[in-house]
C-alpha positions as CSV (number, residue, x, y, z in Angstrom):
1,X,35.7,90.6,58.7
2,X,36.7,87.0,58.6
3,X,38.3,85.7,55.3
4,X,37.5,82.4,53.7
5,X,39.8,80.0,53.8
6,X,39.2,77.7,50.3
7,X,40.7,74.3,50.7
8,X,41.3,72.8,47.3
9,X,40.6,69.1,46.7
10,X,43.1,66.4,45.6
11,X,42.6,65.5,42.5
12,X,40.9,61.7,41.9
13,X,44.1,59.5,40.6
14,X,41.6,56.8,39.6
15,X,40.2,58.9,37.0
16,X,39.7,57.7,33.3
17,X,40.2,59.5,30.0
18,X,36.3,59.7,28.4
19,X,35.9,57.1,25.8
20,X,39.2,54.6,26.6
21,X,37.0,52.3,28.6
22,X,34.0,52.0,25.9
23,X,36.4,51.1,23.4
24,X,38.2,48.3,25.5
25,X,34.6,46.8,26.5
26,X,33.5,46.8,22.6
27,X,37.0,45.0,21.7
28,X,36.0,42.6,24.4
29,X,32.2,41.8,23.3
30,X,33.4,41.3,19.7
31,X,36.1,38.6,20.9
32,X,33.7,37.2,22.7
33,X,30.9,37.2,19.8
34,X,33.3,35.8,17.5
35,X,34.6,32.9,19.7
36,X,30.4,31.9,19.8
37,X,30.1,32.2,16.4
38,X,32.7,29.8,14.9
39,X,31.5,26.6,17.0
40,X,28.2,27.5,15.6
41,X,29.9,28.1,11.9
42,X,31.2,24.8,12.2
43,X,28.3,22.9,13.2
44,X,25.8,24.2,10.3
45,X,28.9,22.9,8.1
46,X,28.8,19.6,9.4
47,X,25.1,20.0,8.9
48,X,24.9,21.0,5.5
49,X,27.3,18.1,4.7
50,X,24.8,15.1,6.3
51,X,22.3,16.4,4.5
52,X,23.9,16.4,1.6
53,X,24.3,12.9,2.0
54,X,21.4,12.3,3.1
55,X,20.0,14.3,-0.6
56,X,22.1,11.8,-2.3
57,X,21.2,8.3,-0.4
58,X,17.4,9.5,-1.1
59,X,18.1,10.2,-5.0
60,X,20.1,6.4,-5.4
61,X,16.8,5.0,-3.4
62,X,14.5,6.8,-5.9
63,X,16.3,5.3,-8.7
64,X,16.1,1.7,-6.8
65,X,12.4,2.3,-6.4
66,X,11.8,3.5,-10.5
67,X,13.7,0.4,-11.3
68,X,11.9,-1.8,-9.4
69,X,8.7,-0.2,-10.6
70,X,9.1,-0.9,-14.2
71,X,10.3,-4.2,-13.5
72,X,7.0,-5.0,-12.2
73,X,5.4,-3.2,-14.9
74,X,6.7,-5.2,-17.2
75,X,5.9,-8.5,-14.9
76,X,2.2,-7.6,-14.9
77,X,1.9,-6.9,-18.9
78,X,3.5,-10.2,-19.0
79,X,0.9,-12.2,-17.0
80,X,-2.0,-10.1,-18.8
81,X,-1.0,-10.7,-22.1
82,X,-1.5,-14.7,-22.1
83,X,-5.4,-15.7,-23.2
84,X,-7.4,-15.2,-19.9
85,X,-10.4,-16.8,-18.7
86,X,-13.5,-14.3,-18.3
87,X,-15.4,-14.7,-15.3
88,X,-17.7,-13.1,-12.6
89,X,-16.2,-11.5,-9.4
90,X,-18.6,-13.0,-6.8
91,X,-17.0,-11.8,-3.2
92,X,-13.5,-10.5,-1.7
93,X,-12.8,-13.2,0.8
94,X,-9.2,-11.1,2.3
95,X,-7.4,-8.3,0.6
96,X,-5.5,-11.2,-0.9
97,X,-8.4,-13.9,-2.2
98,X,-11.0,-13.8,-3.5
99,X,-14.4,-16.1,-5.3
100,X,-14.8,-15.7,-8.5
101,X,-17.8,-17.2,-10.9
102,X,-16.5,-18.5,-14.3
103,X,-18.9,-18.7,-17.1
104,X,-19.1,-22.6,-17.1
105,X,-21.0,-22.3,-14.2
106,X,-18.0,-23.0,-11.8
107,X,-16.8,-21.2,-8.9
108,X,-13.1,-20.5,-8.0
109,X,-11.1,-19.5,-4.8
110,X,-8.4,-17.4,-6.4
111,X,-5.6,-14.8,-5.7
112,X,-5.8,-11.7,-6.8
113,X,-2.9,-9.6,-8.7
114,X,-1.9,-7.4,-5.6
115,X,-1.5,-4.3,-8.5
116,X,-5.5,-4.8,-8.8
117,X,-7.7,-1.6,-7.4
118,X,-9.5,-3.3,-4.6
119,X,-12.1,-0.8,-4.7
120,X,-13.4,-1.8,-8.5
121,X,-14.2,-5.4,-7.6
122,X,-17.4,-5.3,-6.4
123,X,-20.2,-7.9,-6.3
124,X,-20.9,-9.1,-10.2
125,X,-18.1,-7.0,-12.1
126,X,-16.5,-8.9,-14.9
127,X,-13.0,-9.5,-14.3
128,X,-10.3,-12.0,-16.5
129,X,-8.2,-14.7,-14.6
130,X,-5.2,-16.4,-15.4
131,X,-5.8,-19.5,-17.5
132,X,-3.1,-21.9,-15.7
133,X,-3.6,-20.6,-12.7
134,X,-6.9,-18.7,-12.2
135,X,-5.4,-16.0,-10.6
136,X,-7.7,-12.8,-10.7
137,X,-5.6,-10.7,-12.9
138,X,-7.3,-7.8,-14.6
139,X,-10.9,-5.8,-13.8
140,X,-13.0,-5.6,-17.2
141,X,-14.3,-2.1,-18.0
142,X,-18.0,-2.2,-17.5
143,X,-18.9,-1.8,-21.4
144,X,-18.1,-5.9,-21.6
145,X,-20.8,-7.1,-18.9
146,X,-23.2,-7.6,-21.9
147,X,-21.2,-9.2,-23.9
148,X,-20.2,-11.9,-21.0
149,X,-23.5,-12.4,-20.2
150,X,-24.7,-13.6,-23.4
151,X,-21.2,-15.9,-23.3
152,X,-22.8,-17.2,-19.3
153,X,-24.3,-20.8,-19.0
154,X,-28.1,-20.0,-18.7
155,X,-30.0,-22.0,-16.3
156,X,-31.5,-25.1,-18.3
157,X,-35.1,-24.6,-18.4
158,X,-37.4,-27.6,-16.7
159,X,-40.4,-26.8,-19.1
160,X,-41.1,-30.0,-21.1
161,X,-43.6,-30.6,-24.2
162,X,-46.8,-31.9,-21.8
163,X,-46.6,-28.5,-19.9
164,X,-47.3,-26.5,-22.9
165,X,-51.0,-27.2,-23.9
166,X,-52.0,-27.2,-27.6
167,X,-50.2,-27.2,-30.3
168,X,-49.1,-30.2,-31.3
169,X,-48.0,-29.9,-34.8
170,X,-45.4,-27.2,-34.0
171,X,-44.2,-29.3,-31.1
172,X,-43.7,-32.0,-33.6
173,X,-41.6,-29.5,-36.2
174,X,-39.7,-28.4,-33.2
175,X,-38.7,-32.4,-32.3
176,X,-37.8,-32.5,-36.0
177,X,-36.0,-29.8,-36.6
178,X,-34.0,-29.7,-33.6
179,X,-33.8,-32.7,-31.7
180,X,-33.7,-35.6,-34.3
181,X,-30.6,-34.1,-35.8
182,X,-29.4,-34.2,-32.6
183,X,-30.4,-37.4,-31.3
184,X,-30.5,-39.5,-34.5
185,X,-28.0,-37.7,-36.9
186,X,-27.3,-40.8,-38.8
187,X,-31.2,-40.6,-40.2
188,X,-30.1,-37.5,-42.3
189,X,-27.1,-38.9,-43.3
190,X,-28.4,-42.0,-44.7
191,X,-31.3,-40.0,-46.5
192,X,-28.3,-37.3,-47.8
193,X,-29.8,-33.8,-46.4
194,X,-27.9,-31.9,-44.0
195,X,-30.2,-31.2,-40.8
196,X,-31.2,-28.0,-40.1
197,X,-29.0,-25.8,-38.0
198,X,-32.0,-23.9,-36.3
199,X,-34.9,-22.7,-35.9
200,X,-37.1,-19.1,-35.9
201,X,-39.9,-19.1,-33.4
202,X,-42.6,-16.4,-33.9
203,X,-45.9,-15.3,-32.6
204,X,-47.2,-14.9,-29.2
205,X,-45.8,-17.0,-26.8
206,X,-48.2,-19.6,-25.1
């Protein structure tokens, strides 16, 4: 019977204690992890502090800007509160000028207040114009059309007595009663009566 002969093996030198080398390598990692995070610390710093200058440049421009604002607030209520003309907005020429109808009859090429809504002068909308210098400053609220257009130049009829047949001694009362006081005031003077200051036509017209 042969015996066995058991050889023993030689024991590895190299080998490590469980759990030395995982601490080391975590040790490691965290150095590493906090060397990347205090570049990145320092920048959102510097971050935060440009845009807190940047917060308050924007506020001290806001003020600038209100300032501004209510200076030309106060520049517009100045120009509106002298008397204005009244007139008729008749076409936008450029965003800046404009034509505008006045209610002697005359048209004007005039600026308009750059404050103005562009969109509410449209074709035959009253509007008010500087008096000096006819500058469109102000759109009239629609309520005051009637009242402009009774204040408007009518066209001056063509119509004269030979045209309207007939009756002759109301055409005669008319010539009395309104165009001799007119024409020869000095009549009524002389004979002490003051002329009539007009007339009432009735009936039917023809």
């Amino acid at each position: 019977m042969t015996a066995g002969v058991l050889t023993a093996r030689p024991m590895d030198l190299d080998t490590k204690e469980p759990g030395l080398e995982t601490g080391r390598d975590t040790g490691d990692a965290l150095e590493v992890a906090d060397e990347d995070l205090y570049p990145r610390l320092k920048a959102l710093q510097r971050q935060l502090e440009f845009l807190g200058i940047q917060e308050e440049y924007i506020k001290e421009e806001q003020r600038s800007l209100k300032n501004e604002l209510l200076r030309a607030q106060e520049e517009v209520k100045r120009i509106q509160a002298v008397p204005l003309v009244i007139g008729q907005f008749l076409e936008m020429v450029d965003p800046v000028t404009g034509i505008v109808g006045s209610t002697t009859g005359s048209n004007y090429y005039v600026r308009i207040l750059s404050t103005l809504n562009r969109e509410l002068l449209k074709p035959s909308a009253s509007v008010a114009m500087h008096r000096h210098s006819n500058a469109l400053v102000d759109v009239l609220p629609p309520e005051a059309d009637s009242t402009i257009s009774v204040m408007s130049a009518a066209e001056r009829p063509d119509v004269t007595y030979a045209d309207i047949g007939g009756m002759d001694v109301q055409k005669q009362e008319i010539r009395e009663a309104v165009e001799l006081p007119l024409t020869q005031g000095g009549l009524y003077e002389q004979i002490g009566i003051d002329p009539p200051r007009g007339v009432l036509l009735y009936g039917p017209p023809g």
